[in-house]
C-alpha positions in Angstrom: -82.2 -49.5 154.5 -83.0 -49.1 151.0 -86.3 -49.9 148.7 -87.1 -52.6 145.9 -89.1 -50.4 143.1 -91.9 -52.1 140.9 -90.5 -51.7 137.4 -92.8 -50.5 134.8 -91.3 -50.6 130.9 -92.2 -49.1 128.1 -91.4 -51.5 125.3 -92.1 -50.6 121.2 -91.4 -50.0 117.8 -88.6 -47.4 117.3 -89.6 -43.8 116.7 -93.1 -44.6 119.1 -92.1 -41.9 121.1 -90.7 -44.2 123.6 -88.1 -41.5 125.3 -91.0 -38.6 124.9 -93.0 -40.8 127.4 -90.3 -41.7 130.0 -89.0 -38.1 130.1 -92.8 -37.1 130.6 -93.2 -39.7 133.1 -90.0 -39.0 134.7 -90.6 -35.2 135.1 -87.1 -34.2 133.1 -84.9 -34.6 130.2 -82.8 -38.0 130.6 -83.9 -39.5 127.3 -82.2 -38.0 124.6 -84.6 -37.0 121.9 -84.4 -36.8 118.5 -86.5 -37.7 115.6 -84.6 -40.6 114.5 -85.6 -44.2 114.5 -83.1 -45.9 116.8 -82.2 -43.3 119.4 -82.5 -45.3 122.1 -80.7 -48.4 122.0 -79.8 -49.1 125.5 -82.1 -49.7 128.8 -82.2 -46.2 130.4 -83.8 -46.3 134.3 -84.8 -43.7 136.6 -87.2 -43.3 139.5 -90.8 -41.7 138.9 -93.4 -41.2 141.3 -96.9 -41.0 140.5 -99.8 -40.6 143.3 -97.3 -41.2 146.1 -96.2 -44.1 144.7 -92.6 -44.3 143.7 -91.8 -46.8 140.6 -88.3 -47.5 138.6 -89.1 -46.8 134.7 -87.5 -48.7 131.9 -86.9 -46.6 128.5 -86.0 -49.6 125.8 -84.4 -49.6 122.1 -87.1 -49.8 119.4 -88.3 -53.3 118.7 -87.7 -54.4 114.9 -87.7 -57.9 113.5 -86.3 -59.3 110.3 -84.5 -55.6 109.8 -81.2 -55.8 108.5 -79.7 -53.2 111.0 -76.5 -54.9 112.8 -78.2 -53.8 116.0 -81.6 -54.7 115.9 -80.9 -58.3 117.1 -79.2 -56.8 120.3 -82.3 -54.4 121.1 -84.8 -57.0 120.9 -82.5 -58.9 123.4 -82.4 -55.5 125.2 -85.7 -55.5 125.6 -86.4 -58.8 126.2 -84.0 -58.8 129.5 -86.3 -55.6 130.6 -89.5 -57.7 130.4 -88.0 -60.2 132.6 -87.5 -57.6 135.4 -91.1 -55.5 134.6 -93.6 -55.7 136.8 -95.8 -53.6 134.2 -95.3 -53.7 130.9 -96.2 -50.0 128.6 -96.6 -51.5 125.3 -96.3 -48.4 122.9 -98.1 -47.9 119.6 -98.0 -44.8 117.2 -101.3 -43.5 116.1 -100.5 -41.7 113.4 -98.8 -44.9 111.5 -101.5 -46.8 112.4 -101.3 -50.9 113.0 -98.3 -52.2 111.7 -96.8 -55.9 110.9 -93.9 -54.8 114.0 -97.1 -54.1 116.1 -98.6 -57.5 115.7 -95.2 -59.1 115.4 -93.9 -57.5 118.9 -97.7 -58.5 120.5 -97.1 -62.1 120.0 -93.9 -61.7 121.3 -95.5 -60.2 124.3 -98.8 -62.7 124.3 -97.1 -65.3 126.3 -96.1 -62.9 129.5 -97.7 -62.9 132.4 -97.2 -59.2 133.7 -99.9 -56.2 133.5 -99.9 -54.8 130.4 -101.6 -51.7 128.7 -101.4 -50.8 124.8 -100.9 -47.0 125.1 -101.7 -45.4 121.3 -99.4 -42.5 121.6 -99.4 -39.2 119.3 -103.0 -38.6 120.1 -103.0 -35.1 119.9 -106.2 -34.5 118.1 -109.5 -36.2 117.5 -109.2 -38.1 114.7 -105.7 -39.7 116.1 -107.8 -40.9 119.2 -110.7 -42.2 116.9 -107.6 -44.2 115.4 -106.9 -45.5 118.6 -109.8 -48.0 118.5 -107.9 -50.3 115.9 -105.2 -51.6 118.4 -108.0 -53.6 120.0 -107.3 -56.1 117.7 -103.9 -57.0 118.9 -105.5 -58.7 121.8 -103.4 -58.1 124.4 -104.7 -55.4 127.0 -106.9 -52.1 127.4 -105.9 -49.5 125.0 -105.6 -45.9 125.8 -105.5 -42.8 123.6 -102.3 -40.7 125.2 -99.9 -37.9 124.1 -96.5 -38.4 125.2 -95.7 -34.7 124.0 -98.7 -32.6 125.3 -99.4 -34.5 128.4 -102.5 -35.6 127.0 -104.3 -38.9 128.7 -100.6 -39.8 130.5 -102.2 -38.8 134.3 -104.9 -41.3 133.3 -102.9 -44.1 132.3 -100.5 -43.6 135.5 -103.3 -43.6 137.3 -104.0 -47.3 135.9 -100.5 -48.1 136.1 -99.7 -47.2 140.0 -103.0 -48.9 141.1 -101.6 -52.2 139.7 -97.9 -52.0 140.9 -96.8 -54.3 144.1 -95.9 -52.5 147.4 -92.2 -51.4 147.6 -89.8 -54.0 149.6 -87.2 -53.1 151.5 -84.2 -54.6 151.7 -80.6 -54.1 154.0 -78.0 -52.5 151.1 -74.6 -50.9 152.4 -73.9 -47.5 150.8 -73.5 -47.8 147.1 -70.4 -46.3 145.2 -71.2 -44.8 141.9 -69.1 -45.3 139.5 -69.6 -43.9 136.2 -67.2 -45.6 133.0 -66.3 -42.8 130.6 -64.2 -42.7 127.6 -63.7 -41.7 124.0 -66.0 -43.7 121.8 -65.3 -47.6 121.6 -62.5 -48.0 123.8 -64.5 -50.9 125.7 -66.3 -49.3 128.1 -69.6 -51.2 127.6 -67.5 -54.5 127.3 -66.0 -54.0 130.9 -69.1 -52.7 132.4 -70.9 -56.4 130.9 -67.6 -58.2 132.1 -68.7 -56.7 135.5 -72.2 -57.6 135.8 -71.8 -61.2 134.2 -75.2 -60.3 131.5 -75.4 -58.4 128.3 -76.7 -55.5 130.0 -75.7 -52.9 127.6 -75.4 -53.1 124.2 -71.7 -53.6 122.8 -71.1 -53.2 119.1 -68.1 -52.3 117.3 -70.0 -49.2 115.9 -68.4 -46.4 117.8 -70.8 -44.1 119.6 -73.3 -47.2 120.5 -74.3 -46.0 123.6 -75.9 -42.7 123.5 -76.9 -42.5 127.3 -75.7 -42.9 130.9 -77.3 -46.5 132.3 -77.4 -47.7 136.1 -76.5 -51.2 136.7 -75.6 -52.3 140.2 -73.5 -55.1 141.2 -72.1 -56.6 144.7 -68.4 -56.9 145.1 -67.5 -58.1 148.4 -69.9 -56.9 150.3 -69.8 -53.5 148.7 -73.1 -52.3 146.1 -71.5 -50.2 143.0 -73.7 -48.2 140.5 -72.0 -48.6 137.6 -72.8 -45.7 135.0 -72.2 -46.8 131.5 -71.9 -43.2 129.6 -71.6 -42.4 125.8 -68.2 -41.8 124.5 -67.2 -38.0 124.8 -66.0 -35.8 122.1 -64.8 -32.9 121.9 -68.1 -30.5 122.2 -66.9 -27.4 119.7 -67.4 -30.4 116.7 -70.8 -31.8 117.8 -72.9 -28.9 119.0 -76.8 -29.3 117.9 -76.4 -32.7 117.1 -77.3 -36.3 118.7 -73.2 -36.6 120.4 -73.6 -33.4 121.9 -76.4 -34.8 124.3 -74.6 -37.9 124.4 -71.2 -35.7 125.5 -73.9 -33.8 128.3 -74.8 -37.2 129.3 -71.4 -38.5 130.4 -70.5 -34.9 131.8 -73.8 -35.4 134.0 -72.7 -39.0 135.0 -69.5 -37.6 136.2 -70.9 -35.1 138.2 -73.1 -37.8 140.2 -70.8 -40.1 140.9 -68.2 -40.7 143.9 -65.3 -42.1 141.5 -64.7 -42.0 137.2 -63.3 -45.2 135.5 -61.5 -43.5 132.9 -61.2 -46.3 129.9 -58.4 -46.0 127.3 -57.4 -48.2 124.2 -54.6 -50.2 125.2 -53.9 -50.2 121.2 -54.0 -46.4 120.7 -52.5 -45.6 123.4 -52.8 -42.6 125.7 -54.2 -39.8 123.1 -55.8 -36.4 124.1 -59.2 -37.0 124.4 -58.3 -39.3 127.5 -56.5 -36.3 129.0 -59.3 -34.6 128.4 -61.3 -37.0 130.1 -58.9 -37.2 132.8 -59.0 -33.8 133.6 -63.2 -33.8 133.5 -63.1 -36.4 136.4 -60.4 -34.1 138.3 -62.2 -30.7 137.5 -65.0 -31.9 138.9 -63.1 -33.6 142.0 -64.0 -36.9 141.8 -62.2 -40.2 142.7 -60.2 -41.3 139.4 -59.4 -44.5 138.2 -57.6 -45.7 134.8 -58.4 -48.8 132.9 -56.2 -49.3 130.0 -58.6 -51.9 128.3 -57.4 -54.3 125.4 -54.2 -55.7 127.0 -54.7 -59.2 125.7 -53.6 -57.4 122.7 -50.5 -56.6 123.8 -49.8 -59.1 126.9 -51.7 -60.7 130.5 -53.8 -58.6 131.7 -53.9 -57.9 135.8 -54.9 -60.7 137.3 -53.6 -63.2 135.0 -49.4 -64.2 134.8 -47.5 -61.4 134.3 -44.7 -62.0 131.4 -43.6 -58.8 129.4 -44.0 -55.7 131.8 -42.0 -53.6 130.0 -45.2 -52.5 128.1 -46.7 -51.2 131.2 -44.1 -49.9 132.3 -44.1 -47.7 129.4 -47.5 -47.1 129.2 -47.3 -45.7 133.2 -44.1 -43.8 132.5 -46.0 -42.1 129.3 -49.3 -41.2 131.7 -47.3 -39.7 134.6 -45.5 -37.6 132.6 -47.9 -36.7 130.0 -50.6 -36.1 132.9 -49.4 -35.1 135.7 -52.0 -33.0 137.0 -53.6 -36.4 137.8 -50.2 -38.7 138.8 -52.0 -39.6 141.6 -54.5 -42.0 139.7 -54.3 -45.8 139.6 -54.0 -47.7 136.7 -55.5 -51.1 135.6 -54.5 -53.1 132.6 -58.0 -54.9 131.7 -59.5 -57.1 129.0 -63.3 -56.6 128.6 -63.0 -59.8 126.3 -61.5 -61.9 128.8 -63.1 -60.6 132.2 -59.4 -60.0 133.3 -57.8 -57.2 135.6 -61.9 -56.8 136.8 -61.2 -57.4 140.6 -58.2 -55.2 140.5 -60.1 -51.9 139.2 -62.9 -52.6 141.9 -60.0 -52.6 144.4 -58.4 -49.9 143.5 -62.2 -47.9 143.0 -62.8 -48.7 146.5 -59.4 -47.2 147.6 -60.0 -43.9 145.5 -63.4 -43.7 147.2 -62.2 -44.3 150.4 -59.2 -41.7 149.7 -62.0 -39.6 148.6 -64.0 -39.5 152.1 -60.4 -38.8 154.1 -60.1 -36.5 156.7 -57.3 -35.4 158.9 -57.1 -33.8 162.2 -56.3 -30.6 162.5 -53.1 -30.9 164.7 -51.8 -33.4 162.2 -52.2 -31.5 159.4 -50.8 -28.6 160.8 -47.7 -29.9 162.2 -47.3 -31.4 158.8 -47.9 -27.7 156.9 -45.6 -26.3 159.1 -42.7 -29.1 158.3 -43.1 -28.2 154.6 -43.0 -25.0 155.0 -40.1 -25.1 157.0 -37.8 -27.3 155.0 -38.8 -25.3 152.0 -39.5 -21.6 152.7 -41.0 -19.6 150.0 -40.8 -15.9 148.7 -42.4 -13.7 146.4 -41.3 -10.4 145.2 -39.2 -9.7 148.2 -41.9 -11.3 150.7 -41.9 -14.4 152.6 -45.2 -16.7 152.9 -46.4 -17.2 156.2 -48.9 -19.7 156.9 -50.2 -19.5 159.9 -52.9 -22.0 160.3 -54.4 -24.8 158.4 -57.7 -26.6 158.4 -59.3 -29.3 156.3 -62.6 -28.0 155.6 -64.2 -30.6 153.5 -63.6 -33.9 152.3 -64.8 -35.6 148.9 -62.6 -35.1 147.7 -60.1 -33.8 150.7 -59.8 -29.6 150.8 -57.7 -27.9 153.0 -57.8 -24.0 153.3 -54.4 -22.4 154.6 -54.6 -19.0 156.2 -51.3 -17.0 155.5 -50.4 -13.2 155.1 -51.0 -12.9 151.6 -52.8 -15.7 149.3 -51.8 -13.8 146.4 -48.2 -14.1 146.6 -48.4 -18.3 146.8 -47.6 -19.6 143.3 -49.6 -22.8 142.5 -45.7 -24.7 142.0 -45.8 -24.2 145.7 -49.4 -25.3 146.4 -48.2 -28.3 144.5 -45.6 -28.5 146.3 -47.7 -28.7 149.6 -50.3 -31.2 147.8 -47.6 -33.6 147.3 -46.1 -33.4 151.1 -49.6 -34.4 152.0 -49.7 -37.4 149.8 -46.0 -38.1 151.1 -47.5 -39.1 154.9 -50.8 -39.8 153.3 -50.6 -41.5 149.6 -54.3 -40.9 149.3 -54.3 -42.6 145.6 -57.5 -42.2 142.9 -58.4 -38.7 144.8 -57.7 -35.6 143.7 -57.0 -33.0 146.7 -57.4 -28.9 147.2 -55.2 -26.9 148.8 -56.7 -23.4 149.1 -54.5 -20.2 150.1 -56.3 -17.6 152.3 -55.3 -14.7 153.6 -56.2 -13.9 156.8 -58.1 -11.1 157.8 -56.9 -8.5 160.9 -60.5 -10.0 162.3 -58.8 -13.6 161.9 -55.7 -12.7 163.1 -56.4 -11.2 166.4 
């Protein structure tokens, strides 16, 4: 059983201190912050809970009109999509800039919906900022109060306002959702295939590299199955972008990674397989998750999946170049997509549900030991004059699968040979989009007797 939120969004000019008030709201840092006009140009959710009552919160991109920014189009649209979902509506004004034409352009966009609204004068940090307060009265379009995104100041008061007008939470029957973040280098599509998914312009998609500067939750059903899909920033290297804007963008993707079950890793179908996806690769496989590949652009070079297959020497090429170049994740499926022209979608949510049900395997223990004991038997091993014994093995975990195998000496097991043994379990069980551990222990006189 899961639960229907109100939504409550904060809509505004940019550089309001939109994402200072969500991450206030929200009780931590998942707005990045900077003071630049424009930060935010994506929706950004997450669950806050005020006086017991629990709430989904919309962070928006700053609402210009008439600006000459290639983007500023795509926000309002942003923004406008949020409204359509809001069951509250935090309409954000700066006290220290005073009234502005955005201010009284954005109110009449707003005049015409029917949600509850409140004009909250933010950067009220002293007297004379509230006193300016009074002025946004004369937008006409709800109570005003004086607040202070950065201190605290006046925010318990307005929640206190907004919670008492929010509808009840409905429940409603949802399987179990798989979460399944997109990560990339900058501008290799993932945005494009995460809108291709969901049908809408969710997410912003511009050929600006570095767009989207935040991870965003958008679900979708697929066959009965509910997947989170986790939009994330582009990631860079991090020694080049320390201090600045990417590097919380970077933190942001890393952090979608760590929450999710399985990671979509997009590539250029153009460029090619370069580093950074290895590096990306490797992220999703350090961190043990499920691990899918989505070599996006194909119409470029021929069909798609899903669509007539002509030329496959291409992708045969391509798969040849990313076994051998990255082995340590061979075992990852790959899909040859086209954002553009929604095609090869159903085949990655295919092979995402496999990797996540590879993910959540388990084995019994008599299986798995008979087939340790195979291996180890068609291919002995030695080290420095001494043979490896293993005498028992164990899966103690799954997600993804880890086995621990108790032997005479841990020490002496080169990881060729735990390589070795990964790959005999993926011989009876293929296991694909999951990365597995194989663990050598050595087993104490205690164990032993």
């Amino acid at each position: 059983m899961s639960v229907r939120l109100p939504v409550v969004v904060i809509v505004g000019r940019p550089n309001v201190g939109k994402s200072t008030l969500f991450n206030r709201i929200v009780g931590r840092r998942v707005a990045v912050v900077e003071d630049t006009p424009g930060i935010t140009r994506d929706r950004l959710y997450a669950e806050a809970t005020w006086n017991g009552k629990r709430f989904q919160l919309v962070d928006t991109g700053g609402i210009l009109f008439g600006d000459d920014d290639p983007l500023v189009e795509q926000i309002k649209v942003q923004a406008e999509v949020a409204l359509a979902e809001a069951d509250f509506i935090l309409f954000l004004v700066d006290c220290v800039d005073g009234l502005t034409p955005g201010d009284h352009d954005l109110a009449d966009r707003l005049r015409s919906n029917k949600r509850p609204l409140i004009v909250l004068a933010n950067k009220a940090d002293n007297q004379n900022r509230k006193a300016n307060a009074g002025e946004f009265y004369t937008l006409g379009i709800g109570d005003v109060m004086a607040i202070s995104g950065l201190n605290g100041n006046g925010v318990a008061d307005a929640l206190d306002e907004i919670v008492a007008d929010l509808p009840e939470n409905q429940e409603d029957e949802r399987p179990d959702e798989i979460r399944l973040a997109i990560v990339g280098r900058p501008n290799v599509g993932k945005s494009s295939l995460l809108n291709a998914f969901t049908g809408e312009t969710r997410v912003i998609v511009s050929n600006i590299p570095g767009t989207t500067r935040d991870a965003i939750d958008t679900e979708i059903q697929y066959r009965g199955d509910t997947f989170r899909l986790i939009d994330t920033a582009g990631l860079r290297r991090r020694g080049k972008i320390q201090g600045t804007v990417e590097y919380y963008m970077a933190h942001r993707a890393t952090q979608a990674v760590e929450r999710c079950n399985c990671a979509l890793v997009v590539v250029d179908g153009v460029d090619g397989l370069t580093d950074g996806d290895k590096r990306t690769c490797k992220l999703a496989h350090d961190e043990g998750k499920g691990l899918v590949i989505a070599v996006n652009k194909w119409d470029q070079k021929e069909p798609p999946d899903g669509r007539p297959r002509q030329a496959s020497d291409a992708k045969r090429e391509f798969l040849k170049t990313f076994r051998n170049e990255t082995p340590e994740v061979s075992y990852a499926p790959v899909c040859f997509t086209s954002a553009i022209e929604s095609a090869g979608l159903e085949p990655v949510l295919e092979q995402v549900k496999l990797a996540v049900e590879s993910w959540n395997f388990r084995i019994g223990t008599g299986q798995l030991n008979r087939l340790i004991q195979d291996a180890v038997f068609d291919r002995p091993y030695q080290s420095k004059g001494r043979s490896l014994r293993i005498y028992y093995a164990t899966q103690v975990s799954s997600r993804p699968p880890t086995f621990v195998l108790f032997c005479n000496d841990a020490e002496i097991m080169h990881f060729s040979y735990k390589r070795y043994l990964e790959n005999q379990i993926r011989k009876q069980f293929p296991l694909p989009g999951t990365p597995i551990r194989v663990i050598p222990r050595t087993r104490t006189s205690k164990e032993q007797d």
